[in-house]
C-alpha positions as CSV (number, residue, x, y, z in Angstrom):
1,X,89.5,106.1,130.6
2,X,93.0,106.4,129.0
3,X,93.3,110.0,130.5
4,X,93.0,108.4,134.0
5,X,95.1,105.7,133.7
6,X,97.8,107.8,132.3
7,X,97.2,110.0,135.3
8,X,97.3,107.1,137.7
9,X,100.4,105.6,136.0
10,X,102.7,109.2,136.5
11,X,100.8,109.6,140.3
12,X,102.9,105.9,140.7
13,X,105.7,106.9,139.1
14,X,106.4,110.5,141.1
15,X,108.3,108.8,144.7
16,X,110.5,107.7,142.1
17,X,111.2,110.3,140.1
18,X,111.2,112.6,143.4
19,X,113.6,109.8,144.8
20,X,115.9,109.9,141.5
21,X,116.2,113.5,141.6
22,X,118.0,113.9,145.0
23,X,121.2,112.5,144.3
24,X,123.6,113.8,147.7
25,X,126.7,113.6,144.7
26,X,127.0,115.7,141.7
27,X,125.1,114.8,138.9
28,X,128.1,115.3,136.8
29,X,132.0,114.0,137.4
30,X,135.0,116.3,137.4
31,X,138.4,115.5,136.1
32,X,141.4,116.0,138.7
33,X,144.0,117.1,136.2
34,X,147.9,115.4,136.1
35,X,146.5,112.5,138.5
36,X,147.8,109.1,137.5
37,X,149.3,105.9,138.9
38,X,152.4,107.2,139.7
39,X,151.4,110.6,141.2
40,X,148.7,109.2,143.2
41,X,151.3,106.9,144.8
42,X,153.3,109.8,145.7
43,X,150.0,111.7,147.1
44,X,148.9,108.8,149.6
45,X,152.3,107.9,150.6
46,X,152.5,111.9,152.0
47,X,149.2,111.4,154.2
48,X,148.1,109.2,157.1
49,X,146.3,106.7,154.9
50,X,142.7,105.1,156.2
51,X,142.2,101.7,155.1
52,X,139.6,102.5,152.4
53,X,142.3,104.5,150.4
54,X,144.9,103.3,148.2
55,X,144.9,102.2,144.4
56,X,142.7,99.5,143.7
57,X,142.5,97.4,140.4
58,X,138.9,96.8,139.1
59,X,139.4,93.9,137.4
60,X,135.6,93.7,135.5
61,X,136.4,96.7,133.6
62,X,140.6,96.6,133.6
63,X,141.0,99.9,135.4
64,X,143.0,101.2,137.7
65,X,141.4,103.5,140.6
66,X,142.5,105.9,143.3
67,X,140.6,106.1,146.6
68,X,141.4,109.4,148.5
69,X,139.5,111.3,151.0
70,X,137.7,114.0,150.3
71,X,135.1,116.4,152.1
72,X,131.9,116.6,150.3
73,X,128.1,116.9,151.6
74,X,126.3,114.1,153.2
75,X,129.0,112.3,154.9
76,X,130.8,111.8,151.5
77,X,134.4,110.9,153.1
78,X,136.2,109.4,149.7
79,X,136.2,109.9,146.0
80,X,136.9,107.2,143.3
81,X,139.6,108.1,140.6
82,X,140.1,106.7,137.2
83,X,143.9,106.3,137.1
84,X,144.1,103.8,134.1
85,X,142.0,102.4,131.9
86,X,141.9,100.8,128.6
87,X,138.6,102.8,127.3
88,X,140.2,106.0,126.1
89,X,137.4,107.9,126.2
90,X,137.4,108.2,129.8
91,X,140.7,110.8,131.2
92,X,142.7,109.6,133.5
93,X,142.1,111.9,136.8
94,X,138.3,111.5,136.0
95,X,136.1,111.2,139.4
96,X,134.1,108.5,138.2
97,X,132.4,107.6,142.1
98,X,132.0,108.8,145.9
99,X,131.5,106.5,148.9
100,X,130.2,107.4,152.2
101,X,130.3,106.1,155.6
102,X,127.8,104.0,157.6
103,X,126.8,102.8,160.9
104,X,128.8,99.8,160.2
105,X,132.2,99.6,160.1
106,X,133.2,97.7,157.0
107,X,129.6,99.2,155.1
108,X,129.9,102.0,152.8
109,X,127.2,103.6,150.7
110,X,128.7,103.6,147.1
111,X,127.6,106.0,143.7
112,X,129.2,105.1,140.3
113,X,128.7,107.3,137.2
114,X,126.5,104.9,134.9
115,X,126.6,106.7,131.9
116,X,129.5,108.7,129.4
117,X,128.3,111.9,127.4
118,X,131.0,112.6,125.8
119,X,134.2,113.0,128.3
120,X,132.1,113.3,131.4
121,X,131.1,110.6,133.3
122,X,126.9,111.3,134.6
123,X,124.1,109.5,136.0
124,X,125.6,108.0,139.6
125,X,123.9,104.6,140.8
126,X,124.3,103.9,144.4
127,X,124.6,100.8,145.9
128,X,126.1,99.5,149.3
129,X,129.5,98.1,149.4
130,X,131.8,96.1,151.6
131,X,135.5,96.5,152.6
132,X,137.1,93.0,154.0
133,X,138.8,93.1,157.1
134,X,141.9,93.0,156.0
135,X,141.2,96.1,153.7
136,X,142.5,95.0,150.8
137,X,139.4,93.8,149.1
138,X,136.4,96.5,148.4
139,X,132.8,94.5,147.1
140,X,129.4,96.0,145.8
141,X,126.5,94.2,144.3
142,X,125.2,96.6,141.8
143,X,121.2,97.1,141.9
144,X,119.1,95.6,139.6
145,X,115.4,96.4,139.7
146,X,112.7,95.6,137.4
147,X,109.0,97.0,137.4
148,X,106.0,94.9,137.5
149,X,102.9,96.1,136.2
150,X,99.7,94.9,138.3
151,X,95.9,95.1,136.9
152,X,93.5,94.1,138.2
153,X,89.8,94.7,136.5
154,X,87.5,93.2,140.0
155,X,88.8,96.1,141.7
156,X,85.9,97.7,144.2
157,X,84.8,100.8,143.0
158,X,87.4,101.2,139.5
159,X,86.6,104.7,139.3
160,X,87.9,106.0,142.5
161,X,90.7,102.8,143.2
162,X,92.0,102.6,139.7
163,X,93.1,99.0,138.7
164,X,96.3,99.6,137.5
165,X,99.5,99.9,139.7
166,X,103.2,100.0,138.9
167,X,105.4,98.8,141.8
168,X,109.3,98.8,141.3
169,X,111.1,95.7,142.9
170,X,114.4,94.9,143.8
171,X,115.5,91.8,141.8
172,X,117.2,88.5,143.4
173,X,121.3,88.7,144.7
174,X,123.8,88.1,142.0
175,X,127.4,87.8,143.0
176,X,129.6,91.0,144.2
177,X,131.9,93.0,141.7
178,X,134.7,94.7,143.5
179,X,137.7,96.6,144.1
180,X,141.3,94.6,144.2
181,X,143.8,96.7,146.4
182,X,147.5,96.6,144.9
183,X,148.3,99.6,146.7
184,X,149.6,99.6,149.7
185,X,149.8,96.5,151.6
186,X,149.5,99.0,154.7
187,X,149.9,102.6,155.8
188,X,152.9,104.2,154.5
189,X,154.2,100.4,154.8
190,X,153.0,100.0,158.4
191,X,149.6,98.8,159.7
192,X,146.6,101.2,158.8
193,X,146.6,104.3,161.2
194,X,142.6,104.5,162.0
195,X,142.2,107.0,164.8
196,X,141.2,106.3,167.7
197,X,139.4,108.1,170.3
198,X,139.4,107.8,173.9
């Protein structure tokens, strides 16, 4: 009896381990060396800036981020950068998140490292986030699940339908952390140059 409901509880448990394990950004975050405040300034003012990209100030942990683009796999189109922070275990120039692109235009599909071992940042969370309209604001509600055991001993047949059943749900809405942008109040001091096709 144990056997089996140990079986049945890792046959409920394999979608999410199978859906844990393919993570479309590495598992592990990199550290772009001699990047701070000053010199990522200097690097977006030389480029033809999208909205999403500037320095933001995350004001729920007091750090100072760079968002640049950057060409990775599965329509990863930016990279988060720690530029300053008051936790100095974490180097500045440390990729600590990616965002992607969605069907909508002010949507974005946002990982986070979760976790520190040691100097490097691992374990990305994904969430979705939203960029105001005027692109100086960049929310996410970070997800919060909890897992609710079911049993239930009338079951039909408990040998073959086993009673027990884990089932992971997505708790209720809290309200949005976010992204403060301080840098710049456009591109290159004009409007945002988005491209446009025709």
């Amino acid at each position: 009896m144990r056997r089996s409901l140990l079986i049945s509880l890792l046959f409920c448990l394999l979608p999410l381990v199978a859906v844990a394990g393919r993570k479309p950004v590495p598992a592990k975050s990199v550290i772009q060396h001699g990047l701070d405040t000053d010199s990522m300034r200097v690097r977006l003012d030389e480029t033809d800036m999208q909205p999403l990209e500037g320095i933001w100030y995350y004001p729920n942990e007091e750090m100072t981020l760079g968002i640049e683009r950057y060409r990775g796999e599965h329509n990863i189109g930016y990279r988060i950068i720690l530029l300053e922070s008051p936790d100095i275990n974490v180097m500045p120039g440390t990729v600590i998140g990616y965002i992607a692109a969605s069907a909508v235009d002010n949507k974005y599909q946002l990982w986070l490292y979760s976790q520190r071992d040691r100097v490097t940042l691992i374990k990305p969370l994904e969430c979705v986030a939203t960029l105001n309209s005027e692109a100086t604001t960049f929310t996410f509600d970070p997800p919060h699940w909890k897992v609710k055991v079911r049993v239930n001993i009338a079951r039909f047949l408990p040998t073959l339908f086993n009673g027990v059943s884990i089932i992971p749900e997505k708790t209720g809405e809290r309200l949005p952390v976010g992204f403060r942008k301080i840098y710049p109040d456009g591109g290159n001091g004009n409007r945002f140059n988005r491209v446009r096709y025709l």
